[in-house]
C-alpha positions as CSV (number, residue, x, y, z in Angstrom):
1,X,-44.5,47.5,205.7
2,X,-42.4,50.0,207.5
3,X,-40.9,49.7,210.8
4,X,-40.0,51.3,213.7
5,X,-37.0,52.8,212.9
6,X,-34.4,50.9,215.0
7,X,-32.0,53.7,215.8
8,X,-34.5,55.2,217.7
9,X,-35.5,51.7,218.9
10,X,-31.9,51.5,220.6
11,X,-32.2,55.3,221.8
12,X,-35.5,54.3,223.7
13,X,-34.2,51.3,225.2
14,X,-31.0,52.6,226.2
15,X,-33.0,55.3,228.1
16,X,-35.0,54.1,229.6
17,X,-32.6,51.2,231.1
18,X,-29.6,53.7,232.2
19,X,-32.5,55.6,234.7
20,X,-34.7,52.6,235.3
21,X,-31.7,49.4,235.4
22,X,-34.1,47.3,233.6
23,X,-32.5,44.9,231.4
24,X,-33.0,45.8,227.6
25,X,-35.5,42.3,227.3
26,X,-38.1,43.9,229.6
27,X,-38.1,46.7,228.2
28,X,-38.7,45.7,224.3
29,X,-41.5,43.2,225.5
30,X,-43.5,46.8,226.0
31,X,-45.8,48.0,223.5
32,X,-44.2,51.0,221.7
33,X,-47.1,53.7,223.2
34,X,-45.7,52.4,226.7
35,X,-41.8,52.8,226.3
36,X,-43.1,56.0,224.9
37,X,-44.7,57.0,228.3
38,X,-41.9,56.2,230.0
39,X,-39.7,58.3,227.9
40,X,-41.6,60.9,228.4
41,X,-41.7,60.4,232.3
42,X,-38.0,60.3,233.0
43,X,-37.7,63.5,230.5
44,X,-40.1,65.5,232.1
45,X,-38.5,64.4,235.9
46,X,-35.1,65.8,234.4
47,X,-36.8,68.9,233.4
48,X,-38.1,69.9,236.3
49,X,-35.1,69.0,238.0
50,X,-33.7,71.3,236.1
51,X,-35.8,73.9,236.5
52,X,-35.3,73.6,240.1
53,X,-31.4,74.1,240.1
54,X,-31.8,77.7,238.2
């Protein structure tokens, strides 16, 4: 069986807890689909912010 790889594991989690301060245990008890999401979320708010500042 194969994995999740774990580098991007450790990418996810580190992202998401530098925006959000939640500690690195909250956020591996989520379902991958859901630290997914919330990847997503804080990417597309730093997009538009950047859009804004052009």
């Amino acid at each position: 069986m194969i994995g999740y790889p774990l580098g991007a594991l450790y990418e996810e989690v580190a992202f998401i807890a530098y925006h959000f301060h939640w500690s690195p245990e909250a956020i591996m008890e989520l379902e991958h689909p859901d630290r997914r999401r919330w990847v997503e979320q804080i990417s597309n708010i730093h997009q538009r912010m950047n859009e804004q500042t052009r």
